[in-house]
C-alpha positions as CSV (number, residue, x, y, z in Angstrom):
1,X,-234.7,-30.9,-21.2
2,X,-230.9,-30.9,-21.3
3,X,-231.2,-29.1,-24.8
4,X,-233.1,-26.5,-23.3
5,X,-230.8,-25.6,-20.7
6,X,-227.8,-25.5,-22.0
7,X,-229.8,-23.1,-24.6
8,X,-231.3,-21.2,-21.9
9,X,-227.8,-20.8,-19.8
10,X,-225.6,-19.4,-22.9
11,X,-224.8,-15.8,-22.7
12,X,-225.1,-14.9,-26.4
13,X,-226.9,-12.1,-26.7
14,X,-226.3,-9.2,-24.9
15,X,-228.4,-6.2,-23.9
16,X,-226.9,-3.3,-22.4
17,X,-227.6,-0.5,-20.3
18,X,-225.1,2.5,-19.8
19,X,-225.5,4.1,-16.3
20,X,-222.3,6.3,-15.9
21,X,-219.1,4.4,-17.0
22,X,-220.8,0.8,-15.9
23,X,-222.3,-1.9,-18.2
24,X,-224.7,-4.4,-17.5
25,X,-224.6,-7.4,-19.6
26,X,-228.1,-9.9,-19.6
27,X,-227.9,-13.1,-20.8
28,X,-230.3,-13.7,-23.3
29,X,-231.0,-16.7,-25.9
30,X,-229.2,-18.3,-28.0
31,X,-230.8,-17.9,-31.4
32,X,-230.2,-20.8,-34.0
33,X,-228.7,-19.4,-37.7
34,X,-227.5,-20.8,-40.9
35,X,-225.1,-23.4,-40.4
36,X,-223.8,-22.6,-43.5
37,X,-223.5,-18.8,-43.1
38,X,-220.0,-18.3,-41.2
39,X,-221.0,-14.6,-41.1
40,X,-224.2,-14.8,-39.7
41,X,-223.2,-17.2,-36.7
42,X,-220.1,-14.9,-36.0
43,X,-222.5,-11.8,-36.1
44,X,-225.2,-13.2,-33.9
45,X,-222.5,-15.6,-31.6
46,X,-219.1,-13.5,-31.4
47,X,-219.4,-9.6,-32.7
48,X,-220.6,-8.8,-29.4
49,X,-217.4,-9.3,-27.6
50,X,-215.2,-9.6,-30.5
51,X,-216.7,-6.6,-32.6
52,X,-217.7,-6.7,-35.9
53,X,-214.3,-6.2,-37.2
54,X,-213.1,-8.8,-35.2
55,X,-210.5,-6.8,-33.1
56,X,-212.3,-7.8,-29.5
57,X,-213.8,-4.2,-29.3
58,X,-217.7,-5.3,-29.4
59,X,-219.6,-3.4,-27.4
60,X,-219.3,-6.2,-24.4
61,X,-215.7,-6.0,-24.6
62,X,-215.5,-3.3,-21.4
63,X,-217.4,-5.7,-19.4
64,X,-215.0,-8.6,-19.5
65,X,-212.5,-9.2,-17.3
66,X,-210.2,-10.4,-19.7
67,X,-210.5,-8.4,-23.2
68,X,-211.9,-10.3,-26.0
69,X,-208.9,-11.6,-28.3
70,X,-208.0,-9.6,-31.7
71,X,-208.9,-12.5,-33.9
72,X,-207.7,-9.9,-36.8
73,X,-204.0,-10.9,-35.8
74,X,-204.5,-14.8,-35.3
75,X,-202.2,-15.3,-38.1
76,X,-199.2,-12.9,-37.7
77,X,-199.4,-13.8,-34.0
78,X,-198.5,-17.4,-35.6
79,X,-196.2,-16.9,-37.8
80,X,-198.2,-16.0,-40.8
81,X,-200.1,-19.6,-40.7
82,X,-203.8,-19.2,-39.1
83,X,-204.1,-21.6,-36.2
84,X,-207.2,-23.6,-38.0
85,X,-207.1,-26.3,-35.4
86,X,-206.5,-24.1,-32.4
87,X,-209.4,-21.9,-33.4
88,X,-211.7,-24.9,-33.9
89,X,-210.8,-26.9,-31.1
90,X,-211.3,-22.9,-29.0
91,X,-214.9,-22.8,-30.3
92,X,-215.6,-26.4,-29.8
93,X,-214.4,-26.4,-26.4
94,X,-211.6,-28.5,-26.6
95,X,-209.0,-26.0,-26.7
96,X,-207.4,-24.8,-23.5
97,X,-208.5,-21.2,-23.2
98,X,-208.8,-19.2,-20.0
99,X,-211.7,-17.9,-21.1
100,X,-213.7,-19.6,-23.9
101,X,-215.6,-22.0,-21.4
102,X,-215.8,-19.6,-18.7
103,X,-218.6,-17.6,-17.7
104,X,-217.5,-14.3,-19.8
105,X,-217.3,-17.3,-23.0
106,X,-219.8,-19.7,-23.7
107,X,-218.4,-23.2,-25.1
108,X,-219.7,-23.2,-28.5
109,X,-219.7,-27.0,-29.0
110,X,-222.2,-27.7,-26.7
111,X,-224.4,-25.1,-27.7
112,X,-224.2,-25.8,-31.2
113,X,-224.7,-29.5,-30.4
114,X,-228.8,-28.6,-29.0
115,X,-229.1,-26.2,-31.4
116,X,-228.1,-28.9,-34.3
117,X,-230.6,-31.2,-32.2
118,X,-227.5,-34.1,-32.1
119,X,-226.7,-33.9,-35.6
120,X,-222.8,-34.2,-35.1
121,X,-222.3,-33.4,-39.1
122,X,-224.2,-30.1,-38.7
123,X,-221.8,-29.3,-35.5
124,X,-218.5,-29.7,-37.7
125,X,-220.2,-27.5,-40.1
126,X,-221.1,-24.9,-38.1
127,X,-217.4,-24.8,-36.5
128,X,-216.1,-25.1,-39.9
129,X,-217.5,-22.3,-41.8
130,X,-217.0,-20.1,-38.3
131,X,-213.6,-20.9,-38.7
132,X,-213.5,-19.6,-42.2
133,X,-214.6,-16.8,-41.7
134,X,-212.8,-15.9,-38.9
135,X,-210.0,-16.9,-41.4
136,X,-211.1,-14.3,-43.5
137,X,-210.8,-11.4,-41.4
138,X,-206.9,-11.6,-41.0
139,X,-205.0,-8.8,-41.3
140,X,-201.0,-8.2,-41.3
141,X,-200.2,-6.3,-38.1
């Protein structure tokens, strides 16, 4: 019962409708993917308010109150080392973030926790290969 809540109250999936300059976002459901596939969880979880390319331009992005982060810059904003833990802890809903946990951000951890049905193992791996491939698409600013 929990499971299903907490599946049926993430906003993951957005539909939109353009009427003049407004958006509408619509929560939808969260789908389960590949735990394995870093791409395919960052397409389906995060590309609609980060963008594709990662630069917080998805097509939610106008919608927000807070624009989504670059996560292209995560590492030149630290110094040329990629925050691994801070980006982890962010998703798993440990991290102190305005918004990740709010309602423009679902808290990953939880969500990946029914959709993993428990399996804690599963949960790191998810976050893990999310994280690497957010790692991936660093750029030098």
């Amino acid at each position: 019962m929990l499971r299903s809540m907490i599946l049926t109250a993430a906003v993951t999936t957005f539909v939109f409708a353009a009427a003049a300059s407004d958006v509408v976002i619509k929560p939808g459901p969260t789908s389960p993917t590949s735990a394995t596939s870093g791409q395919e969880m960052y397409r389906a979880y995060c590309s609609s308010c980060h963008g594709l390319d990662g630069k917080g331009n998805g097509p939610a992005a106008p919608a927000m109150k807070r624009m989504p982060t670059d996560l292209t810059t995560l590492t030149a904003d630290n110094h040329g080392k990629f925050p691994e833990l801070h980006v982890y802890a962010t998703i798993q809903g440990d991290g102190n973030s305005p918004v990740h946990g709010s309602k423009d951000m679902p808290v990953w951890g939880g969500l990946f926790q029914g959709m993993s049905h428990g399996n804690t193992a599963e949960v790191q791996l998810r976050i893990s290969n999310l994280v690497a491939y957010i790692k991936g698409l660093q750029t030098s600013k």
